[in-house]
Each structure stands twice: as C-alpha cells, then as structure tokens.
C-alpha positions as a LaTeX table, in Angstrom:
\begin{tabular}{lrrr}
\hline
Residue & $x$ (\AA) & $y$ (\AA) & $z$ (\AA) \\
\hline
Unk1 & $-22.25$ & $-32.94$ & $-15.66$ \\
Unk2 & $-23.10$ & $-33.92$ & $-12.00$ \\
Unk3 & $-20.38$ & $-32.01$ & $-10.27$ \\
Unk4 & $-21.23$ & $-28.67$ & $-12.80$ \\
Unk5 & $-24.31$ & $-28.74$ & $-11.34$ \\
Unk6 & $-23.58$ & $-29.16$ & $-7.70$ \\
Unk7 & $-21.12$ & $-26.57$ & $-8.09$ \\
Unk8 & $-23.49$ & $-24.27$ & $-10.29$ \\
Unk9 & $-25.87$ & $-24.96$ & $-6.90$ \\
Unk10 & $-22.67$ & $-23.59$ & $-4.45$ \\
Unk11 & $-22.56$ & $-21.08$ & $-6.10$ \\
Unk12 & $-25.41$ & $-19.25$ & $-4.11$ \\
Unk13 & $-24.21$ & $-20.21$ & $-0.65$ \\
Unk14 & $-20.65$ & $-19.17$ & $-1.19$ \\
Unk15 & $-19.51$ & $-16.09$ & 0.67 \\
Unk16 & $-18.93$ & $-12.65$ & $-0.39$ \\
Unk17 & $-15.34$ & $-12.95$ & 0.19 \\
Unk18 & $-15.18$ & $-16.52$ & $-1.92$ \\
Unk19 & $-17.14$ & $-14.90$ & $-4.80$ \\
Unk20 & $-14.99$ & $-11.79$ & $-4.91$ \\
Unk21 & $-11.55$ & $-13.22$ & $-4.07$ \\
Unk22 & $-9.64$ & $-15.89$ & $-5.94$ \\
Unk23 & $-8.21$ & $-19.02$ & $-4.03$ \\
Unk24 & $-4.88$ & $-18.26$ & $-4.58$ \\
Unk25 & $-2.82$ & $-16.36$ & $-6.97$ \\
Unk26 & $-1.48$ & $-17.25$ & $-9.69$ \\
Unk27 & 2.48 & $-18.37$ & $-9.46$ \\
Unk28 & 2.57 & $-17.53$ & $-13.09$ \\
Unk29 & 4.28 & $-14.26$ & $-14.71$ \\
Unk30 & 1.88 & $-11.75$ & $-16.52$ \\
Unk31 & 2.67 & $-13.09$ & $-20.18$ \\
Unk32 & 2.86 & $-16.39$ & $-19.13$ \\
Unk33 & $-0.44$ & $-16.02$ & $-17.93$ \\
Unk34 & $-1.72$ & $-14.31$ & $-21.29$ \\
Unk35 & 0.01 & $-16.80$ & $-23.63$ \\
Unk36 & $-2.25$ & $-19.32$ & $-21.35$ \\
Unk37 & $-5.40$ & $-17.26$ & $-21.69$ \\
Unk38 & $-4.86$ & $-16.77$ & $-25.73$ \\
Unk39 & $-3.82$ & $-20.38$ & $-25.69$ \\
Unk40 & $-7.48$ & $-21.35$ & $-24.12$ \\
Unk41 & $-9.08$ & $-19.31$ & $-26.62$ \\
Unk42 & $-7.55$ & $-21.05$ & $-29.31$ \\
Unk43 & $-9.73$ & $-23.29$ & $-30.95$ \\
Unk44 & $-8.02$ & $-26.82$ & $-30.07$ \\
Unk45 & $-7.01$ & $-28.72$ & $-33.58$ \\
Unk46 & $-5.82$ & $-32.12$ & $-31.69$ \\
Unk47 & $-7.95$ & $-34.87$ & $-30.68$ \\
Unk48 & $-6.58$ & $-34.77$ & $-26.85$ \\
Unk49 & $-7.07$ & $-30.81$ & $-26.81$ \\
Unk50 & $-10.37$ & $-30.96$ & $-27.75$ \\
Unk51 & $-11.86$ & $-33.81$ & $-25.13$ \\
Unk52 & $-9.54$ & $-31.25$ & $-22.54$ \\
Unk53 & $-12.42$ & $-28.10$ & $-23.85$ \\
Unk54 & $-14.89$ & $-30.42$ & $-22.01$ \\
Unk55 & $-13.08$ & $-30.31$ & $-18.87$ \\
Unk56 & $-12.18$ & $-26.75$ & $-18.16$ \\
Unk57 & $-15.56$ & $-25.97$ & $-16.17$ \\
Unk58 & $-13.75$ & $-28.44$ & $-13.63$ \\
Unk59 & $-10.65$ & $-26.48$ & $-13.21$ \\
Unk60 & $-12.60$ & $-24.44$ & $-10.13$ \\
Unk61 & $-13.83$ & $-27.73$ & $-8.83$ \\
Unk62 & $-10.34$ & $-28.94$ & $-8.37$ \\
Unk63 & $-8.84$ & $-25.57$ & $-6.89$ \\
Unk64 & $-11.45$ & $-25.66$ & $-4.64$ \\
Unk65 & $-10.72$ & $-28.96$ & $-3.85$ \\
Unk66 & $-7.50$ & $-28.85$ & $-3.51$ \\
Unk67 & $-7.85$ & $-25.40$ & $-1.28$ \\
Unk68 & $-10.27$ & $-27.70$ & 1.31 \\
Unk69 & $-7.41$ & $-30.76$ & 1.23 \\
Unk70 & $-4.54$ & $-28.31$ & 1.98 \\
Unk71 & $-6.63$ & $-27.07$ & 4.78 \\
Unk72 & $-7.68$ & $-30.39$ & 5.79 \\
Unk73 & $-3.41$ & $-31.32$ & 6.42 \\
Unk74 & $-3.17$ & $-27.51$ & 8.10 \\
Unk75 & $-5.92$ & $-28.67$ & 10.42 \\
Unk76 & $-4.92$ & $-32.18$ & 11.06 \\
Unk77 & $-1.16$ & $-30.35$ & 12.20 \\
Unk78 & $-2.63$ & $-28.05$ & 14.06 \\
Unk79 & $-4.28$ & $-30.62$ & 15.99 \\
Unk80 & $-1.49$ & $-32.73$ & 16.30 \\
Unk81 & 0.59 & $-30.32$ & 17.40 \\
Unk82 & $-2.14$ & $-28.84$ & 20.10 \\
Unk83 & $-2.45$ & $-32.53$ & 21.52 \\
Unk84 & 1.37 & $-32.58$ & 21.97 \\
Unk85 & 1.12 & $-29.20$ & 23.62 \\
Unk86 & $-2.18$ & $-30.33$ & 25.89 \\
Unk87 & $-0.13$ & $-33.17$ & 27.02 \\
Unk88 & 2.93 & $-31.36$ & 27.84 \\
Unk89 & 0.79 & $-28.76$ & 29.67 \\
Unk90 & $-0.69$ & $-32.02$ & 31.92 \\
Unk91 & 2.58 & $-33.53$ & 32.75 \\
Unk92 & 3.28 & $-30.14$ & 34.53 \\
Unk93 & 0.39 & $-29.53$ & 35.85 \\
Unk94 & 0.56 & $-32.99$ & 37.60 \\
Unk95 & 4.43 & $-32.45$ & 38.85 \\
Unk96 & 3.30 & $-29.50$ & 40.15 \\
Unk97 & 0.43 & $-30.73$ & 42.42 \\
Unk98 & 3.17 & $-33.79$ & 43.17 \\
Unk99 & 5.44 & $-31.01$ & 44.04 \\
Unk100 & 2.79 & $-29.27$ & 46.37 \\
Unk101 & 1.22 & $-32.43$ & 47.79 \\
Unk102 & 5.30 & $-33.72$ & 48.93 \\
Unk103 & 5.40 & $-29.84$ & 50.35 \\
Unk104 & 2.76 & $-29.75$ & 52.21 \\
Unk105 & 3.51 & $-33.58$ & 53.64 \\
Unk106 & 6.84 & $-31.59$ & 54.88 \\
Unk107 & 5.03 & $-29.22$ & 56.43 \\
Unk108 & 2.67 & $-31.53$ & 58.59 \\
Unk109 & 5.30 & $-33.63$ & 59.61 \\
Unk110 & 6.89 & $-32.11$ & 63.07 \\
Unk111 & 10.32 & $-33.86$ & 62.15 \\
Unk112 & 11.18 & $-33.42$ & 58.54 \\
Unk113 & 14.71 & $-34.78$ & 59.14 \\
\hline
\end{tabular}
C-alpha cells in the first residue's frame, strides 16, 4: 500500500517524456500480448491467481525499477571503462613530458655523445 502511494505521489514529478512513453517495449507478439491482456481481465478462479490481482499495481514499480538498476550497471561500466581510459591517457601524457624533459637534457648538454 506504501509503495502505491509513493508511486501515486511520482506520478506528478515524472516527465513528459516518462508519462507519454513506455519503458521499454514489449518483446511479446501482438496476440501474445492480447491473450495476456484478455487473460488479466479474466476474473482469476484459483487461490494463487487471485492474491496475484493484488499485485498488478506493482508491475510499474518493478519496470521502473528494474529500468533505474539496468542503468545503474550501464553507469557503473561507463565509469569503469572511463577510469581505464583516464589512466591510459596519464601514462602518455607522463612519457611524453619524460620524452621532452630527456630532449631537452640533450639539447643543453654541449656533448651529447
């Protein structure tokens, strides 16, 4: 009930584009995804099916959820793979000053050989 009503709450603070666009698309086919909507309307007859009718306001929660943890592992890559980068980018910088500083010592010295 909690998380219905934080999430009836972010509701007003999403963005146009998160209000008007779905998460993702569906991987389903077209009549799989109509025998899944007629299948929701049914009215469940099982004991299991009908406790799951209490959870289905939830199913948004956990896309969203699971949208912000896939972006979370995208993010945490990306910033792996920048810090590899950075430090890739400073071991040439510093062989290049190395390389300049050794050039310059040739230069000063009046008998390189």
């Amino acid at each position: 009930q909690r998380i219905l009503r934080l999430a009836e709450m972010c509701r007003r603070l999403e963005t146009e584009e998160e209000k008007v666009l779905p998460f993702y698309r569906s991987s389903l086919a077209e009549w799989e995804q109509e025998d899944a909507r007629r299948v929701l309307e049914e009215t469940p007859t099982e004991p299991l099916a009908e406790v799951m009718q209490d959870y289905v306001g939830l199913e948004r929660f956990w896309q969203r959820f699971n949208k912000a943890k896939l972006e979370e592992k995208a993010l945490e890559r990306a910033r792996v793979a920048l810090a590899n980068r950075n430090q890739h980018l400073r071991e040439l910088l510093q062989q290049y000053l190395q390389g300049a500083a050794l050039s310059l010592k040739v230069v000063r010295d009046p008998h390189p050989l």
